[in-house]
C-alpha positions in Angstrom: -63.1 -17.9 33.9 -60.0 -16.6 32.4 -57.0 -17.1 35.0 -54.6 -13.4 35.7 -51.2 -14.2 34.1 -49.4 -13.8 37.7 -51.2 -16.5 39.0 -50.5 -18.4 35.6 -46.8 -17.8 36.1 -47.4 -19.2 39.6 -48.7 -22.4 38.5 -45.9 -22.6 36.2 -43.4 -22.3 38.8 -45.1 -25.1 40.8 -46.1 -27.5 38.1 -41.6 -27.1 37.1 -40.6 -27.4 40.7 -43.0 -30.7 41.5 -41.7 -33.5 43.6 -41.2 -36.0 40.6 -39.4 -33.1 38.0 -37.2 -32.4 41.6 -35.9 -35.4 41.8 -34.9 -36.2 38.5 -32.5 -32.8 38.6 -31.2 -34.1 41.7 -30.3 -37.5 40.0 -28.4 -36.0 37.0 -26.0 -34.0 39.7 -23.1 -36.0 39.3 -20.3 -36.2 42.0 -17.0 -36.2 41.2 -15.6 -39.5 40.9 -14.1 -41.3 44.3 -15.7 -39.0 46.7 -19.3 -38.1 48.2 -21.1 -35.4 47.0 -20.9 -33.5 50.7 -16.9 -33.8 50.8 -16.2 -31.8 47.2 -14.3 -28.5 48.2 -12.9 -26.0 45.9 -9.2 -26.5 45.2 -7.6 -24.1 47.2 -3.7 -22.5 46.7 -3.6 -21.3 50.3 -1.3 -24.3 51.9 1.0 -23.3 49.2 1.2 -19.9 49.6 1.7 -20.0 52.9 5.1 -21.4 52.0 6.0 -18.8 49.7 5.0 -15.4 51.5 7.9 -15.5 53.7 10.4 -15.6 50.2 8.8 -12.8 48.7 9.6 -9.0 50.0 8.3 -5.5 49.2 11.6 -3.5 47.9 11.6 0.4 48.8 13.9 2.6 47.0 14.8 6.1 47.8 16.6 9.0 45.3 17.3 12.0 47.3 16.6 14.8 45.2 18.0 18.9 45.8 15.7 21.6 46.0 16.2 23.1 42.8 15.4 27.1 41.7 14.5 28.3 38.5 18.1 28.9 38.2 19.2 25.3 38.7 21.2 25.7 41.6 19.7 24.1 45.4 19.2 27.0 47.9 22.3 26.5 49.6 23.9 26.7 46.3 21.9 29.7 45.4 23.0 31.6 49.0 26.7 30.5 48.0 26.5 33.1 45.2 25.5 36.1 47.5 28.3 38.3 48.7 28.3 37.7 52.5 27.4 41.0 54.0 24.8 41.7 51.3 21.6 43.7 51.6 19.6 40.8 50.5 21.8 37.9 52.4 19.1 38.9 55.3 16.4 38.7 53.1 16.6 35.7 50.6 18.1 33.7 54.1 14.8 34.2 56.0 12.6 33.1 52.7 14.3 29.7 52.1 13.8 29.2 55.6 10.3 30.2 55.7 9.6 27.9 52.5 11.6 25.1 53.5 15.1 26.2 52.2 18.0 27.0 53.5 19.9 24.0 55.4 16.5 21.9 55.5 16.8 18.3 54.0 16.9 17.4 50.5 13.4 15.6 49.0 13.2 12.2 48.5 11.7 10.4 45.7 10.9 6.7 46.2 9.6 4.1 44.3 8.1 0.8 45.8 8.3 -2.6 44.2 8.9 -6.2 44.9 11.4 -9.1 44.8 11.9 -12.3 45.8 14.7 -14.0 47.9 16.7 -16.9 46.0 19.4 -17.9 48.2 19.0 -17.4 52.5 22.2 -18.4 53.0 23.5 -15.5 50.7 20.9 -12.9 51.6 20.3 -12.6 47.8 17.2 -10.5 46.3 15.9 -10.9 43.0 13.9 -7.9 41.5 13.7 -5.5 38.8 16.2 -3.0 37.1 13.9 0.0 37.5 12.4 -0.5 40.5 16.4 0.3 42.0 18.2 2.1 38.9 19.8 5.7 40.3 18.4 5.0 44.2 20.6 6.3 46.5 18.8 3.9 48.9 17.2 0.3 49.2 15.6 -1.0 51.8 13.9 -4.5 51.6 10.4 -5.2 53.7 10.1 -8.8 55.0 6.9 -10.7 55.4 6.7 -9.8 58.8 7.5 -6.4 58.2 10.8 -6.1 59.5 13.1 -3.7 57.5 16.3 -4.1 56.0 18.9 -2.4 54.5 20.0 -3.5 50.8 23.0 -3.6 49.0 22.7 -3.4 45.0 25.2 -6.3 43.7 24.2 -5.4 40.1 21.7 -4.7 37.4 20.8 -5.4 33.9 19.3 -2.7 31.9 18.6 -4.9 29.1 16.4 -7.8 30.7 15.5 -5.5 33.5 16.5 -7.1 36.2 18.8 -6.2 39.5 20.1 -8.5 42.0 20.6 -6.9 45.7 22.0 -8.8 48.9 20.6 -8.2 52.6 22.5 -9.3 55.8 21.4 -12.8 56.9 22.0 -12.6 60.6 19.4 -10.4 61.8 16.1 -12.3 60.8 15.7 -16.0 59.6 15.3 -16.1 55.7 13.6 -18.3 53.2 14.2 -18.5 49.9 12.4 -19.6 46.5 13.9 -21.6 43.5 14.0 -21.1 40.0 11.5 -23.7 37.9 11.5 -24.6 34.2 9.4 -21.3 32.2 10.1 -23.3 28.7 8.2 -26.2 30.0 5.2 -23.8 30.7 2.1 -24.1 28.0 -0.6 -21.8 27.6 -3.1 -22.6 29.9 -1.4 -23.3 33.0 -2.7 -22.1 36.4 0.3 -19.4 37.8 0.5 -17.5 41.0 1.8 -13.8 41.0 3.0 -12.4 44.5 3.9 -8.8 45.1 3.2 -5.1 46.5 0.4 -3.8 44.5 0.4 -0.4 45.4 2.3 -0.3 48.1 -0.2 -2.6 50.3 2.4 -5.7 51.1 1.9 -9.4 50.1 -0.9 -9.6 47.6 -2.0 -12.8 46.1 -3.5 -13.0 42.5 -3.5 -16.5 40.1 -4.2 -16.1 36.6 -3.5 -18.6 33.6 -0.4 -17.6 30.9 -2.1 -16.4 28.1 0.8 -16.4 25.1 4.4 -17.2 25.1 7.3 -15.2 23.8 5.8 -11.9 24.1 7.8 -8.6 21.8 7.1 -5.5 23.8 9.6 -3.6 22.7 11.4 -3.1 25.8 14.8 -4.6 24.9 16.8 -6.7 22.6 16.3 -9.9 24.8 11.9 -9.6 24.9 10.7 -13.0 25.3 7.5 -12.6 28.2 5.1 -14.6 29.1 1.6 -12.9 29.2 -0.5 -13.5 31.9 -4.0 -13.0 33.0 -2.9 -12.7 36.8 -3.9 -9.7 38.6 -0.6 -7.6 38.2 -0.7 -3.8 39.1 2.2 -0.9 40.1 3.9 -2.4 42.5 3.9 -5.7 41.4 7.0 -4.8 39.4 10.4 -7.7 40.5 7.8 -10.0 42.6 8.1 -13.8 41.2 5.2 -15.6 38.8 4.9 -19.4 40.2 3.6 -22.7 38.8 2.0 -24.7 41.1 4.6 -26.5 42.1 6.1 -23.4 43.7 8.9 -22.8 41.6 9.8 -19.0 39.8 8.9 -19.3 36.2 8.7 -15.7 35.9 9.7 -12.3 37.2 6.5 -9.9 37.0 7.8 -6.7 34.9 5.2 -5.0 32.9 1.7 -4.7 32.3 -0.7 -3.3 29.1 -3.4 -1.0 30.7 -4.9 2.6 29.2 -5.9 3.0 32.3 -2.6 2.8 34.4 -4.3 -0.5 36.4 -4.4 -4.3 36.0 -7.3 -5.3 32.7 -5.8 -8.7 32.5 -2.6 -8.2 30.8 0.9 -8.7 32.3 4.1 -9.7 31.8 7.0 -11.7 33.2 10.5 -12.1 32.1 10.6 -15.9 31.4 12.9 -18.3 34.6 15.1 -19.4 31.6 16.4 -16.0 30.7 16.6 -14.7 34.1 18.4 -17.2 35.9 21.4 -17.0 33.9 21.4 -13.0 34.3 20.9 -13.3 38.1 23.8 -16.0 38.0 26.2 -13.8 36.2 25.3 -10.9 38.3 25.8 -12.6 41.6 28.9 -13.8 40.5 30.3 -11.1 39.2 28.5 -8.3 39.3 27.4 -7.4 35.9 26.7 -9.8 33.0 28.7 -11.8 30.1 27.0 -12.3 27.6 28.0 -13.9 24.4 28.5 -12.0 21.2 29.1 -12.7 17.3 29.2 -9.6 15.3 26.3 -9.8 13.3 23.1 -7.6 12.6 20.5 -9.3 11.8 16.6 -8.9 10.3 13.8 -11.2 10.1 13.4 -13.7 7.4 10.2 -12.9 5.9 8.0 -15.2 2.9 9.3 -13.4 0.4 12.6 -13.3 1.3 12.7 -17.2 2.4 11.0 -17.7 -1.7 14.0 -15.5 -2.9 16.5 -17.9 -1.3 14.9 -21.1 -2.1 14.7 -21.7 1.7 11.1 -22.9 1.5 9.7 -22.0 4.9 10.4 -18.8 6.6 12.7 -19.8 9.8 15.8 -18.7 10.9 18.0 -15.1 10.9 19.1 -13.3 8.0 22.6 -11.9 8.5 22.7 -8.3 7.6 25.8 -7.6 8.1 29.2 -8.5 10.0 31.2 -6.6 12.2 34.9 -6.8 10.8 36.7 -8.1 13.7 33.7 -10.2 14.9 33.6 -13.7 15.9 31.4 -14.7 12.3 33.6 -13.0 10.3 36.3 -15.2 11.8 34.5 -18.3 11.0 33.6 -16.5 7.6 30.3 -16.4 7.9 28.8 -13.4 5.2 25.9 -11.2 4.9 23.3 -12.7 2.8 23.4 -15.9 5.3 20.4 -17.8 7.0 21.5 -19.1 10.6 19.3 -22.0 11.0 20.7 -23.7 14.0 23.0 -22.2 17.1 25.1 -24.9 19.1 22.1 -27.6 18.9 19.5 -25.6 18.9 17.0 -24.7 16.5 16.3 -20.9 15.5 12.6 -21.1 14.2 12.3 -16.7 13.9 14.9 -14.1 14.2 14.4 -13.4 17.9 15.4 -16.5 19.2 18.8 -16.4 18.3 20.0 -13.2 20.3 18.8 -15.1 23.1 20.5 -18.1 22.8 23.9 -16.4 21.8 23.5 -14.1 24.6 23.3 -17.7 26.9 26.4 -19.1 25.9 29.3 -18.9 27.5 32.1 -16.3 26.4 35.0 -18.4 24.7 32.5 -21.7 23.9 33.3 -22.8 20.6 30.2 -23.9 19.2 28.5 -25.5 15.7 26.7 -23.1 13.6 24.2 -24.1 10.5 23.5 -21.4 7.9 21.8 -21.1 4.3 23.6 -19.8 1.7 22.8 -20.4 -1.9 20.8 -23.2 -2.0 22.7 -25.3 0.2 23.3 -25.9 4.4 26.9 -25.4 5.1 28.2 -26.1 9.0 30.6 -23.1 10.8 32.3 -23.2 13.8 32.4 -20.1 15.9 34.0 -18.7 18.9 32.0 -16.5 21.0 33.3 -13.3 22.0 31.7 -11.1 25.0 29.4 -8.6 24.4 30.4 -6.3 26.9 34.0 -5.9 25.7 32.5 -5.2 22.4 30.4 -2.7 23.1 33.5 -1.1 25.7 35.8 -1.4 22.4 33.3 -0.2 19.9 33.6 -3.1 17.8 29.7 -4.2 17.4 28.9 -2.3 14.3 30.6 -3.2 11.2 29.8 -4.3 7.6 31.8 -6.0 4.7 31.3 -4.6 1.5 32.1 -6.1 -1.8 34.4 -3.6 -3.7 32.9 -2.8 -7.0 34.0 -1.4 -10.5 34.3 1.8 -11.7 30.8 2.8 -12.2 29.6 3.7 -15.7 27.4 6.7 -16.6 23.6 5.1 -17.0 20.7 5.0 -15.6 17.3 2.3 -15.8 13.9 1.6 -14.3 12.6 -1.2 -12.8 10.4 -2.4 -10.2 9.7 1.1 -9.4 12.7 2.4 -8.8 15.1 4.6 -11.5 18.6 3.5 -11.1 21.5 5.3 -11.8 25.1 3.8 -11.9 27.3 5.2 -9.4 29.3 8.9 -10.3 30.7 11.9 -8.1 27.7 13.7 -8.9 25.5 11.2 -7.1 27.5 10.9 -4.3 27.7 14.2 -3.9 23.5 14.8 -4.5 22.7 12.4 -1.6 25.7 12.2 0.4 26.9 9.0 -0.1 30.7 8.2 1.6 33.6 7.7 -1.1 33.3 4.0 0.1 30.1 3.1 -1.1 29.6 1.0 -4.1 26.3 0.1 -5.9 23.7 1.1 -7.9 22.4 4.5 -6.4 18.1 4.4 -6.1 17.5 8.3 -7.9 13.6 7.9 -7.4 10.8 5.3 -5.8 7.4 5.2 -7.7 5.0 6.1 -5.6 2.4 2.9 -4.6 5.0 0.4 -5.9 6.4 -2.5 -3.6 9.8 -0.3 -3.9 7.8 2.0 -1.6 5.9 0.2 0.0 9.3 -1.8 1.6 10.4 1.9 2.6 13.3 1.7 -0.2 14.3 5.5 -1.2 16.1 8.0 -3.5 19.9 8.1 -2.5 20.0 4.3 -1.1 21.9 2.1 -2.5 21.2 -1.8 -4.1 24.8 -3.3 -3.2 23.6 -6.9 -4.0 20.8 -8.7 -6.0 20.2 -12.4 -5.4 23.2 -12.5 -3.5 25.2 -11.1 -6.2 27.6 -8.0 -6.3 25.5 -5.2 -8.4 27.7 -1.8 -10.0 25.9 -0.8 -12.5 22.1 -0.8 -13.7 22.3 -3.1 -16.4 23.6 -5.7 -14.0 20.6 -5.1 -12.3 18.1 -5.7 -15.1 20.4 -8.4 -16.0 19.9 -10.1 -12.7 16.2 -9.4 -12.3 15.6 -10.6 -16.1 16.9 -14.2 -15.3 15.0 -14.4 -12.0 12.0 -14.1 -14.2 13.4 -16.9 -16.3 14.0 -19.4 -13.6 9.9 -18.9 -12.7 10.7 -16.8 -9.5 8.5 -14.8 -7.7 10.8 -12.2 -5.9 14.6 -10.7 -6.4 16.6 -10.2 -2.9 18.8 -6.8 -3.0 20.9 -6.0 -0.1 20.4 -2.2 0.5 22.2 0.3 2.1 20.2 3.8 3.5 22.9 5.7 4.8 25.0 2.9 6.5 22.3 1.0 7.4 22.2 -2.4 5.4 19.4 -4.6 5.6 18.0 -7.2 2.9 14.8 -6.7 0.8 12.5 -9.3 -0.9 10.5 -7.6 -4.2 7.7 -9.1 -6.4 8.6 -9.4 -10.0 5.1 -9.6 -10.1 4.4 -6.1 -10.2 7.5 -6.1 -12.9 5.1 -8.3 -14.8 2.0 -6.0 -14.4 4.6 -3.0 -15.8 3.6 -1.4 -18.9 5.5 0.9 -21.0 4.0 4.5 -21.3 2.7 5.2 -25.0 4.8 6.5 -27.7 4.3 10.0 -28.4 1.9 11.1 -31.4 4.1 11.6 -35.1 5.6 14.7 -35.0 3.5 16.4 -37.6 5.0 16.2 -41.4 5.5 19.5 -43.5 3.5 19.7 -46.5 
């Protein structure tokens, strides 16, 4: 008799689950080392949240917006504009009033965030830029829900974040610290507090995911990315490590969908604790500042300047009255090392001269032509340059008197420099080079964006005026066994330095000659 396969499956089941097979499961459960099997718990963060809710607050902000027309003007504007005894005073009066005009209040807009409270003594609130830019009104939301009016001591457009101050003799405070967000590793367990969507003190904990996030959201981005749970709302509230300390201010998050999928991002403890110090203190920041512009070093360029490894930031230009033209420091220059510390990629270094205090004289290492050479530079403040003007700035080699010629190389015609150049693409009586006149379409020329009417100022670190310089330069490259020229460009002001293959120069071919011109017989 054949058996029905449920009743086979049933046997199966039996036969697997039989006393001798059950027991030799239960023996290869192993406990956790030092403690029964009945007294393992799952860790739980709840004892150390409880200490932190009451530092963390929910931050309302309130714009009050007029009542604008199509005209622009609010209805007591608009009614301002009617003669007064008018046959339409009557009229247009009793329709604002019907739909809410007239001497009724103004809108409001708000916007809800979070923050976190840093010193109790001071009454001081950390939280983000635009959560409070342009309110006319803060109001911070303690733990137990008592509200309080905010003062805004400062922001910082540029990292984003806003320091406010609350009175500390209505309700006890409690306050959080700062922690260490460059001894964080990817990996580590974090805690993210905050007002998700305006419901109050919400708890998520996540991992960080990468380090020294570019979002594009200023000149200072260095997040962390987390996995934490971070929605609208969340914006200002503090990241923690599990020792309870702020390694991060919560700012951003990546979602198509306008909600939390697992990536957020927090302005690292480092950068914002010298902001909110500055701020506190006085107000607004001061940063430091040394007058250059600056572009990533990239493989090829690094090969082009014997550097070896890409590291450090190229110096594009220098602003005339700067602090590095001071300590002559030039375009063309690698900056390896900033007062100590290391600058492994062009990002780092804004950061660190944006840390140092105004008037510090500090050691500077750059590369330039083969060889380290050690500066010394006095920073100047960032804000009084940008209030005198005096950030932008470039020094140009003068050159010679251009001669009439023109060449092609590396995809790109050159022509030396003449009035009827200058005047074809525009270029200011000031600028010398070798004008680009076209770009081969598909070549590396293109492909690095270079176009007709820039102009090649330098080659290997070399002043260029005329084309046959150029091929000069590019002809010994090819000698010495390199694999790219550098040329400092300049597209319309805007100078920057480009690495191109001379192996493409190499691939080159001359187009055929033309047929014999056919012989009279």
């Amino acid at each position: 008799m054949r058996l029905k396969p449920v009743i086979v499956l049933f046997l199966s089941v039996l036969l697997l689950n039989s006393p001798s097979d059950a027991a030799t499961a239960q023996a290869e459960v192993i406990p956790p080392t030092g403690a029964p099997s009945s007294d393992v718990k799952p860790y739980s963060y709840a004892d150390l949240v409880e200490k932190l809710l009451p530092a963390v607050v929910n931050v309302s902000a309130t714009q009050i917006v007029g009542k604008e027309g199509p005209s622009g003007m609010t209805p007591e504007e608009f009614m301002q504009q009617i003669p007064p005894g008018s046959p339409f005073e009557d009229f247009f009066k009793d329709f604002l009033e019907r739909h809410g005009g007239g001497n009724s209040p103004k809108r409001t807009q708000a916007s809800l965030g979070s923050g976190f409270i840093i010193d109790a003594e001071k009454g001081l609130v950390v939280t983000n830029h635009h959560v409070v830019a342009d309110a006319d009104e803060i109001n911070i939301i303690l733990q137990d829900n008592n509200t309080i009016t905010a003062k805004l001591i400062g922001t910082d457009p540029k990292t984003d974040l806003a320091v406010l101050q609350i009175p500390t003799d209505k309700y006890p405070l409690k306050a959080v610290v700062f922690g260490d967000s460059d001894a964080m590793r990817v990996g580590d367990p974090v805690l993210a507090i905050g007002n998700p969507f305006g419901l109050g003190g919400t708890v998520t904990s996540g991992i960080i995911s990468a380090r020294a996030r570019n979002i594009n959201a200023g000149p200072y981005d260095d997040f962390i990315q987390t996995d934490a749970a971070i929605n609208r709302g969340n914006s200002g509230g503090p990241m923690f490590n599990l020792r309870g300390e702020v390694i991060g201010v919560n700012t951003a998050i990546f979602s198509p969908t306008g909600g939390s999928v697992g990536i957020g991002f927090a302005i690292p403890s480092q950068l914002a604790k010298t902001v909110v110090s500055q701020i506190s203190q006085y107000g607004t920041t001061r940063r430091g500042w040394i007058g250059v512009r600056i572009q990533q070093v990239t493989p090829d360029i690094a090969e082009s300047l014997g550097l070896g490894k890409a590291r450090g930031a190229l110096v594009a230009s220098v602003a005339e009255r700067g602090p590095s033209a001071a300590a002559e420091i030039q375009p063309g220059d690698v900056i390896l090392s900033f007062n100590g510390k290391d600058i492994p990629e062009m990002s780092r270094l804004p950061r660190v001269v944006a840390e140092t205090e105004v008037g510090a004289e500090v050691p500077v290492v750059v590369w330039r032509k083969g060889e380290t050479l050690s500066k010394v530079l006095k920073i100047g403040s960032l804000e009084k340059a940008e209030k005198e003007g005096t950030l932008e700035g470039r020094r140009a080699e003068d050159g010679a008197p251009a001669k009439d010629g023109e060449g092609q190389v590396l995809g790109m015609t050159l022509g030396n420099m003449s009035p009827a150049l200058r005047q074809q693409f525009g270029l200011a009586k000031k600028t010398q080079g070798v004008v680009v006149t076209d770009v081969t379409s598909g070549s590396d020329a293109a492909d690095k964006n270079i176009k007709a009417g820039d102009v090649l100022m330098e080659l290997n670190q070399r002043p260029v005026t005329t084309a046959a310089e150029v091929l000069e330069l590019i002809a010994a490259a090819r000698r010495q066994g390199r694999k790219t020229v550098l040329m400092l460009v300049d597209s319309k002001g805007d100078l920057r330095f480009i690495a191109l293959s001379l192996e493409e120069a190499k691939a080159e071919k001359k187009p055929p000659a033309p047929p014999p011109a056919p012989k009279k017989k």
